[in-house]
Every structure is written in C-alpha cells, then in structure tokens.
C-alpha positions as CSV (number, residue, x, y, z in Angstrom):
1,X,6.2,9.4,-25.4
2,X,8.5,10.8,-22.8
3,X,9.2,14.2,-22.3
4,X,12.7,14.8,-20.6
5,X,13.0,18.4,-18.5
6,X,17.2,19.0,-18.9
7,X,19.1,21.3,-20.4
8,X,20.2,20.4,-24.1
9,X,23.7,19.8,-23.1
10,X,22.9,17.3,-20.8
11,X,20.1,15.8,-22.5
12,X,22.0,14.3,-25.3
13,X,24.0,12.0,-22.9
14,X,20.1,10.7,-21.7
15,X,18.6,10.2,-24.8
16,X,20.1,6.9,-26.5
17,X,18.6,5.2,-23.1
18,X,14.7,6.9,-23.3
19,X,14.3,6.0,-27.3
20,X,13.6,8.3,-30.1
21,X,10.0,8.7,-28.9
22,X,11.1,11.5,-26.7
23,X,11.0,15.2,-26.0
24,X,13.3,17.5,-24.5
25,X,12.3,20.4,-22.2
26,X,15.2,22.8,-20.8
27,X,12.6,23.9,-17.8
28,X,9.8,22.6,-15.9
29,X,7.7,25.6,-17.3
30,X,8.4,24.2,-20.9
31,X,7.4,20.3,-19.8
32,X,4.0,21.6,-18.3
33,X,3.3,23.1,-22.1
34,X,4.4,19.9,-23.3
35,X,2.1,18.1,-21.2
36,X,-0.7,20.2,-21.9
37,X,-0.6,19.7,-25.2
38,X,-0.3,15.9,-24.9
39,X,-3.1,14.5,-22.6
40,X,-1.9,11.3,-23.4
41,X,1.3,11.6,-22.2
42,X,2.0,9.8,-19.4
43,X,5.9,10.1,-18.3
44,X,8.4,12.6,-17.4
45,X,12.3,12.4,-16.7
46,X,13.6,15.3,-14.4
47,X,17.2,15.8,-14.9
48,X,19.5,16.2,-12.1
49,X,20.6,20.2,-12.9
50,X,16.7,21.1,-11.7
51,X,16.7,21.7,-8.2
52,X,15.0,19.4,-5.8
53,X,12.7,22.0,-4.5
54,X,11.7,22.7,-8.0
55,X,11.0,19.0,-9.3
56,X,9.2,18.3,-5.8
57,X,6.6,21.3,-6.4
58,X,6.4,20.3,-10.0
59,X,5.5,16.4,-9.2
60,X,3.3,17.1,-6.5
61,X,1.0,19.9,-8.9
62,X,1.2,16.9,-11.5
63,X,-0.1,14.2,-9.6
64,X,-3.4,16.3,-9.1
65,X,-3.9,17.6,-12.2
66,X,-3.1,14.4,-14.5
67,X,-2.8,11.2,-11.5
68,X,-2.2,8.6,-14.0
69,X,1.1,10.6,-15.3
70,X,4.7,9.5,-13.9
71,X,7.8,11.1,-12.6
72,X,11.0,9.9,-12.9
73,X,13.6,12.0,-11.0
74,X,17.6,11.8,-11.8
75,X,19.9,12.6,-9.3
76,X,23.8,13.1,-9.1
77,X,23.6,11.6,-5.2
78,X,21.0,9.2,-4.1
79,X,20.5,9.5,-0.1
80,X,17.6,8.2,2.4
81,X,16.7,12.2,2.5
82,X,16.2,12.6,-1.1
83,X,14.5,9.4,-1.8
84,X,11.9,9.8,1.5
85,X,10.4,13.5,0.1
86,X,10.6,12.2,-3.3
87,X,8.6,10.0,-2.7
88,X,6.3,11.6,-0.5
89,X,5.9,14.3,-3.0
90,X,5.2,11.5,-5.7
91,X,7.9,11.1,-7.3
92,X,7.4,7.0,-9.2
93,X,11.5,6.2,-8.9
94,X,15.1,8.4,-8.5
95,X,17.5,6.8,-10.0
96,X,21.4,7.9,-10.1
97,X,22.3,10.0,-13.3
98,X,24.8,8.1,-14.1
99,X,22.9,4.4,-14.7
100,X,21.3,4.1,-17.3
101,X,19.9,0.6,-17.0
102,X,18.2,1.7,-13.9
103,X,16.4,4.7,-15.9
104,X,15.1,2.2,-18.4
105,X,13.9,-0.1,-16.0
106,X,12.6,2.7,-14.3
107,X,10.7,4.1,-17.1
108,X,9.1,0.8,-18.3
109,X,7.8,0.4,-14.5
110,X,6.4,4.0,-14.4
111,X,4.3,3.4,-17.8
112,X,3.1,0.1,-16.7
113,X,1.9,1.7,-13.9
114,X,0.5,4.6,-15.8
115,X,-1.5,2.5,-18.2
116,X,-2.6,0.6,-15.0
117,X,-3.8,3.3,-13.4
118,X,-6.1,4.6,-16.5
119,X,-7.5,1.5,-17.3
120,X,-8.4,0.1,-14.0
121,X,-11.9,1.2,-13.5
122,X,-12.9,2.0,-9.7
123,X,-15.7,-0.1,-8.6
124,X,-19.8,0.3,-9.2
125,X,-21.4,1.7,-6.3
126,X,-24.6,0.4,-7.3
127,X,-23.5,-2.9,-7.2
128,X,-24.3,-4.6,-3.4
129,X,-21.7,-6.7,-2.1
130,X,-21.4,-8.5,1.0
131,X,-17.7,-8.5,1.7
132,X,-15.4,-9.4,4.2
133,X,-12.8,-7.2,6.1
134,X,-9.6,-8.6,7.3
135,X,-7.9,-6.5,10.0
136,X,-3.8,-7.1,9.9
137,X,-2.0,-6.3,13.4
138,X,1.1,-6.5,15.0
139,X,1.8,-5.1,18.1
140,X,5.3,-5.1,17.6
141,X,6.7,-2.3,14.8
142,X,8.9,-4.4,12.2
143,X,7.3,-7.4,12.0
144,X,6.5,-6.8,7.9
145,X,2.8,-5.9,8.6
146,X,2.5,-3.9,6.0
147,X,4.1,-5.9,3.5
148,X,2.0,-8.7,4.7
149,X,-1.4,-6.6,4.4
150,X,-0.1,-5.2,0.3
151,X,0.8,-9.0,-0.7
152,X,-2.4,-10.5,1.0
153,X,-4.7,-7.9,-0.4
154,X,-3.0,-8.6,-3.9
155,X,-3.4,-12.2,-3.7
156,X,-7.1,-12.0,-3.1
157,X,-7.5,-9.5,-5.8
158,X,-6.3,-12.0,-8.2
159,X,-5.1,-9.7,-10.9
160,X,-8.7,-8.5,-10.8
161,X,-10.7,-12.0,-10.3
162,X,-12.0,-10.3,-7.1
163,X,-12.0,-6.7,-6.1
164,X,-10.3,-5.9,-3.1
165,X,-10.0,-2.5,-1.2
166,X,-6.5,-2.1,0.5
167,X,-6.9,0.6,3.5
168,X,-4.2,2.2,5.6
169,X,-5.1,3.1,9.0
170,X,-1.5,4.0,10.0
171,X,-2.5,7.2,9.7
172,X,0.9,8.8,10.9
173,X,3.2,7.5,8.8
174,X,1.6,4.8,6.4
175,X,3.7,3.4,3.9
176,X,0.7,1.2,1.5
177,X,1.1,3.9,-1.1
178,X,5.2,3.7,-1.4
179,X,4.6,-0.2,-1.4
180,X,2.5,-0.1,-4.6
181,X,3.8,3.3,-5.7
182,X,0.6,4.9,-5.7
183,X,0.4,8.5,-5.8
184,X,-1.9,9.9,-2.9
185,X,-3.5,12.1,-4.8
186,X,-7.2,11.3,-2.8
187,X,-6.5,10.0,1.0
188,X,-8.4,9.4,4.3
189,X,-8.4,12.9,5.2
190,X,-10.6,14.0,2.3
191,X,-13.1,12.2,3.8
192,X,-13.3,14.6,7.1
193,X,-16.4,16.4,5.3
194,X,-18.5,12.7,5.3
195,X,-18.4,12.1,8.6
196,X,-22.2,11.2,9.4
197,X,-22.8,10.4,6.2
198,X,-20.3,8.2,4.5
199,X,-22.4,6.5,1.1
200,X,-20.9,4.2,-1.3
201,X,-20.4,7.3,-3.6
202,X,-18.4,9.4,-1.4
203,X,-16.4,6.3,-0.4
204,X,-14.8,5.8,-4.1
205,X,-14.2,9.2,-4.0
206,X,-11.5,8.7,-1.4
207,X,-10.0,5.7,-3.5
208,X,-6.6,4.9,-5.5
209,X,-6.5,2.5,-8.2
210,X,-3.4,0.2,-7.9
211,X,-3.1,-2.7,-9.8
212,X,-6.4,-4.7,-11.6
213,X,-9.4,-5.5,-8.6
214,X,-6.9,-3.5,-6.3
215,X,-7.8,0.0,-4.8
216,X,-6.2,1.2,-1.9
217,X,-7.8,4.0,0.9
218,X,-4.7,5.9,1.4
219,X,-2.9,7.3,4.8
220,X,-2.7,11.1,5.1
221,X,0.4,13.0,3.6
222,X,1.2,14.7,6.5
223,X,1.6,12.9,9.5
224,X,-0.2,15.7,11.5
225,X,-3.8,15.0,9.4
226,X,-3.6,12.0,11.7
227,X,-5.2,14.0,14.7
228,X,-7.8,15.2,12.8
229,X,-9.2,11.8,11.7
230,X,-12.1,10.6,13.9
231,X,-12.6,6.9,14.4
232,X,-16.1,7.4,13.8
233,X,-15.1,8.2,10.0
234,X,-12.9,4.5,9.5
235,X,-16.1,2.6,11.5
236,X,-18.5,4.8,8.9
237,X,-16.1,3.5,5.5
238,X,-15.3,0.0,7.0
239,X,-19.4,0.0,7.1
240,X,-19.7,0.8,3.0
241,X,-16.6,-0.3,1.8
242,X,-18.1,-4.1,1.8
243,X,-20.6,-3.5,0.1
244,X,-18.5,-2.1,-2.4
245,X,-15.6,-5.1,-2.2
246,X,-15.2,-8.5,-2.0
247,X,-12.7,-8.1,0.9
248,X,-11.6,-5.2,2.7
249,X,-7.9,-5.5,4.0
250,X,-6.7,-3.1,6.6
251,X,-3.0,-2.3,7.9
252,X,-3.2,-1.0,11.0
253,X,-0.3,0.8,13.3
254,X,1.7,-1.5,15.9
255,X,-0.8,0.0,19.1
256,X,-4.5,-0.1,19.9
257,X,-5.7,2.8,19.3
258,X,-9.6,4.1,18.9
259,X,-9.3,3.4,14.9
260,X,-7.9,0.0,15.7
261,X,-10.4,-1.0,17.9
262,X,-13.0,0.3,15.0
263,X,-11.1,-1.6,12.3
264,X,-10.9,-5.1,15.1
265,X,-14.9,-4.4,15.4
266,X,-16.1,-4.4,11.7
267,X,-13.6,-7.5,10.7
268,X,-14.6,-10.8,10.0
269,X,-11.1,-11.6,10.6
270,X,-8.0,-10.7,12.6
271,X,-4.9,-11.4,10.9
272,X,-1.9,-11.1,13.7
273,X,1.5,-11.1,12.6
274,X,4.4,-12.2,14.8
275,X,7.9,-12.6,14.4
276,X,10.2,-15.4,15.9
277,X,11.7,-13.5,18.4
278,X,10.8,-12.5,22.5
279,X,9.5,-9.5,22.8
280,X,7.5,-9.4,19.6
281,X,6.0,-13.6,20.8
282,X,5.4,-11.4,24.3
283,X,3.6,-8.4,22.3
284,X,1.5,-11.1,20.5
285,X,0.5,-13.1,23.6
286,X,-0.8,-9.5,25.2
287,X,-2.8,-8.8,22.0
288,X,-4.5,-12.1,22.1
289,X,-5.2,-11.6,25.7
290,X,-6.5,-7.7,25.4
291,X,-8.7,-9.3,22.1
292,X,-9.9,-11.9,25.1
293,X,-10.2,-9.0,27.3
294,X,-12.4,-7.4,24.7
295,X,-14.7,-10.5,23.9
296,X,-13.7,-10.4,20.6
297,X,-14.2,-14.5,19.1
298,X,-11.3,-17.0,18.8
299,X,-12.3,-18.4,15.6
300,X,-11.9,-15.0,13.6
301,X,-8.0,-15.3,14.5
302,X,-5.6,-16.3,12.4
303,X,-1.6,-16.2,14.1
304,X,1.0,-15.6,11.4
305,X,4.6,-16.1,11.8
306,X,6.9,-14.1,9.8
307,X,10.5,-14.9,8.5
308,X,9.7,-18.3,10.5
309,X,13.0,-19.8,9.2
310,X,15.4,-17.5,11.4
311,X,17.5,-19.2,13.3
312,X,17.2,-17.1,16.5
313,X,17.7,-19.8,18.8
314,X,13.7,-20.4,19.7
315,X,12.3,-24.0,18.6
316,X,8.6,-24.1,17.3
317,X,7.9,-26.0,20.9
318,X,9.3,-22.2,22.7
319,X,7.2,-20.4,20.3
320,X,4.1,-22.3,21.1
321,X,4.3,-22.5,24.8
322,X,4.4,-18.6,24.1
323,X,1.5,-17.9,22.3
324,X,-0.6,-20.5,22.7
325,X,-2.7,-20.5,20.1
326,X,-2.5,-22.2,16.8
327,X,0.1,-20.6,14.2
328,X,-1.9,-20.7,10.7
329,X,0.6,-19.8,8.8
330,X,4.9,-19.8,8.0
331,X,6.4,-17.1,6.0
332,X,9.9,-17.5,5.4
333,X,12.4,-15.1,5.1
334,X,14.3,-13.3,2.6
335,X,16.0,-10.5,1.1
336,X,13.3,-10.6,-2.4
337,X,11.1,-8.9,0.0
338,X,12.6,-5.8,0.7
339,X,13.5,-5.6,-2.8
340,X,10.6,-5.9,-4.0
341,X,9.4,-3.4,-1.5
342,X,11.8,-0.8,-3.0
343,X,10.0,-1.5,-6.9
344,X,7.1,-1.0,-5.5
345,X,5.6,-4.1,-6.3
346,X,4.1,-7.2,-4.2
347,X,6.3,-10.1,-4.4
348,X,2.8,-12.1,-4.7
349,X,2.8,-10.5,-8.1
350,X,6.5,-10.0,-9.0
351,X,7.5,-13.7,-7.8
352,X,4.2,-15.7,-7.5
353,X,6.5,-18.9,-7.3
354,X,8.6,-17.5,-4.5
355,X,8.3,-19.3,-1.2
356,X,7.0,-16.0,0.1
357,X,4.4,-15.4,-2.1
358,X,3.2,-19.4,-2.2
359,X,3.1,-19.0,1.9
360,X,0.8,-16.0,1.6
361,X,-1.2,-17.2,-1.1
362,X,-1.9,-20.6,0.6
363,X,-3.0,-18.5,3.8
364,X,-5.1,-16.3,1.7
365,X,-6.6,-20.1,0.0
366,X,-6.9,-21.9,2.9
367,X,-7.7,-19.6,6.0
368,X,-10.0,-16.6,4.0
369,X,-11.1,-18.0,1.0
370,X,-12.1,-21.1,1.9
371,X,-13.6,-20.2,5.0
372,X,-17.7,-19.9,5.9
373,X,-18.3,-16.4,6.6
374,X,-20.2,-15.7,9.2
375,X,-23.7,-14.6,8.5
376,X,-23.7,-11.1,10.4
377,X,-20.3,-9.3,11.2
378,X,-19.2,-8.6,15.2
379,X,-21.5,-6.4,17.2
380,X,-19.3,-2.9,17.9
381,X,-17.7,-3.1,20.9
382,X,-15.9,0.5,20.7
383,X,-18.8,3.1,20.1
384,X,-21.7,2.3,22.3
C-alpha cells in the first residue's frame, strides 16, 4: 500500500499514477496514524502543498522509528537546495509534481528498496571470518572515488554470494549513503560510546543494510560529528569488521588524515584512483611516494585509472612516465555513471554489461579475488 499525505483536491490528480492500493492523508499527523496502524506499510508520497520544513521533520522521525519505510517527496520546483536537505533528511527521491512517470518510477524503486532493506539480514557475529579490507584513495577530490568504492564493494558482494561491509570514512561530507539511498538511521558517530571496546556485537549495531551481502558503516549526518570521531575508533571497527565480512571496503576523503592512515594500516589492499589529467597524475605520484615514505608494501597497490578514454591530450606513455607504477586497471568514461549515481543505484548492478561495470568487475576478479592474501595483515604504523 501507499499512503499519500495531500489535500483531497489535489490528491485526485495523483492517484491514477500510485494505483488503487492507496491511501489519502490531508496532513502528516493523519499519515503517522495511518502508519501506525499499518506496520507493514512501507511507502509514503508527500505532496507538494506540505511545507518543506514539515515533510523534512516528518521523514527524518520516520526513518528512526520504521527504517525500512520510504519517502517520496513532490515538489512544484526541483533545485540543488531542495534535493541536498531532502536527502540528507532521508528523503528516497523528489520528483517534480507535475511528472508522473517519474513518481511511478520513483515509487517502484523506493519499495524495492524497502523490501530489501527488511529482508536482508545483518551478518552473524558469532560466525569468525578472516576478511580482507580494501582501502580506496584519491588524493585528488573528483576523481569518482566514491563511486568507485559503492560499485567495487557491490561487485564483491555478488548480490549476496559474499558479504561485504561498505564503510565511509569521509567523515565530513560522505556521500556512500546518497549513492545507495540508504537512510542513516545508525552511523559512525554512534559508535563514540565503544571506543576501547569495539566487539563484533556493537559493530553491527552501527550497520545499514543496502542491497543482499551489502551493509554499509555510514558517515556522520552532520559534518561537525566529524571532530568528534577518534581514529582510535575506525582502527578498533576496521579490527572486528573482518571477522564479521568477507571484505571490508573503505572510501576515504581526498587527504591523509589520522583515520586514513588507520584505514591504509589495517588494509590488505590500497586501491588508488587517478584520473587522466596533471595535477590529479601529480597527486597520485605524491601518494605513492608518502605510502613509500611510510613503508607501506608495493605489492598491496593496485593504480586505477578513471574515465581512461578522455581525450585530454596525455598518451598512456605521459601517464606512465608520471606515475611509474603499473596501472591495473581502465575505467572508461561515461555519462550512465552519474545517472546512475542520481537512482541511487551502482551501475555494477543496474548495467552489469556496461563497459563500466565489466572494467570494475574484472579488477575486483583479477586483482582481489584472485589474489593470495597475505597470511597476517600490515603491522600499524599510525598508533605506536
């Protein structure tokens, strides 16, 4: 069922496009006693006449009280403003009042992702695993890091073949949850109380189902929780979450930071993203030296270079005498990425054919999977 919050004038216009399972509401205050009634109901359409304050409050109490439940939000306007608290509020999609195709699309995603998110079962903590983290870096802000660490972590997940544990250390402004539209009801800063004492337990605690053998480890809401986060938390969850997962994937923010360098010292691997252009080839031949620098091993690296078909003007043979260090992998360009960005859903799983996803699913095949893993994980080199 679908419960639509909109006064009955309005409604009737909306209701040939959301079915005759549906429910009408004329205020927020009458949807939450719909909802209450219903625990099975798992959608709700906010019209465009309630205000944006209102319908922000209202998603944000929902996603606590019932997570796997969705919010559509209708708008007469759609602008970056609108869309950027909607969605930090947790708000699933806005889509114009005014198309209708969009709000059925929009609908069928939100209660795929609703029956998702109540069926995928978070994993056993009494079940050991030795896992492996991947650490994802960039030292270079829009290189598609993130996008890279969402459609990688999906690929080894395997549409729940293997579990795999997707964690934003962008702690700032981390954008993992918009890229699989999960709702933050649980993030990193709920931990704050574990530090010391992080167990497998508390660990799932913290976690968001995503998609089937996909959790993620969530960035902070507010960008200010940031400060309060020490790195001696993300060493204590990068120690249990392995046990927990069969691979640990971490996004990181485009600078070495304390949490970085915890995240670099509990990988197996170090997946470092590049772009074919100067100063992000410079930025990556200054992380490989600082990783030197730092004695981290050579044969944990893997060099990926994004949107490798631009024609920028640099020949493979510039980009080599550059970095100097074997390129393991070629990920084209193109403009299904963002889009499938803005659904909210990896291109891995939305295209698996797309030259995209068959570039990152060949990296994850060749250069993780098939891979020896290394019998004992780096010694820390951070917290000594």
């Amino acid at each position: 069922m679908t419960i639509l919050c909109e006064p009955a004038a309005l409604a009737g216009q909306l209701s040939p496009a959301l079915g005759g399972d549906l429910r009408t509401a004329a205020t927020l205050g009458e949807a939450s006693r719909l909802l209450a009634a219903d625990p099975l109901e798992n959608l709700v359409v906010i019209g465009s006449a309630v205000g944006l304050d209102e319908a922000l409050a209202f998603t944000a109490g929902l996603r606590v009280e019932r997570p796997a439940a969705g919010v559509v939000l209708l708008r007469d306007v759609l602008d970056v403003a609108v869309l950027t608290r909607a969605l930090r509020a947790g708000v699933r999609e806005v889509v114009a009042r005014d198309d209708l195709a969009a709000l059925v699309d929009a609908c069928t995603r939100s209660r795929a992702l609703s029956s998702q998110v109540a069926g995928v079962p978070m994993p056993r903590t009494d079940e050991r695993r030795n896992g492996q983290v991947l650490t994802v870096f960039a030292a270079k802000g829009g290189c598609g890091k993130t996008t890279l660490a969402v459609n990688l972590a999906a690929s080894l997940a395997a549409g729940g073949e293997r579990s795999v544990c997707l964690v934003d250390l962008d702690l700032s402004f981390g954008d993992v949850g918009i890229c699989l539209r999960a709702e933050p009801v649980r993030t990193i800063v709920h931990g704050l109380g574990m530090v010391g004492h992080v167990d497998a337990a508390g660990a799932s605690s913290l976690l968001t189902a995503c998609r089937p053998g996909l959790s993620a480890l969530l960035a902070p809401v507010e960008p200010g929780d940031a400060e309060r986060i020490p790195a001696a938390l993300v060493g204590e969850l990068l120690d249990v979450l392995p046990r927990m997962f069969d691979f640990v994937v971490v996004d990181t923010p485009s600078a070495f930071s304390e949490h970085v360098l915890a995240a670099m010292d509990a990988s197996h691997h170090h997946v470092l993203l590049t772009t074919p252009d100067v100063p992000a080839l410079k930025n990556l031949r200054v992380t490989l030296d600082m990783l030197d620098l730092l004695s981290y091993a050579h044969d944990i690296r893997s060099v990926v270079l994004n949107r490798s078909d631009a024609k920028v003007g640099l020949s493979m043979d510039d980009i080599d005498r550059v970095v100097r260090s074997e390129i393991r992998a070629h990920v084209p360009s193109s403009r299904d990425v963002p889009i499938s960005v803005n659904k909210g859903n990896p291109i891995v799983l939305d295209l698996p054919r797309h030259p995209v996803s068959e570039a990152i699913s060949r990296f994850a095949r060749e250069h993780v999977l098939a891979e020896p893993v290394a019998a004992a994980r780096p010694s820390k080199r951070w917290f000594r």
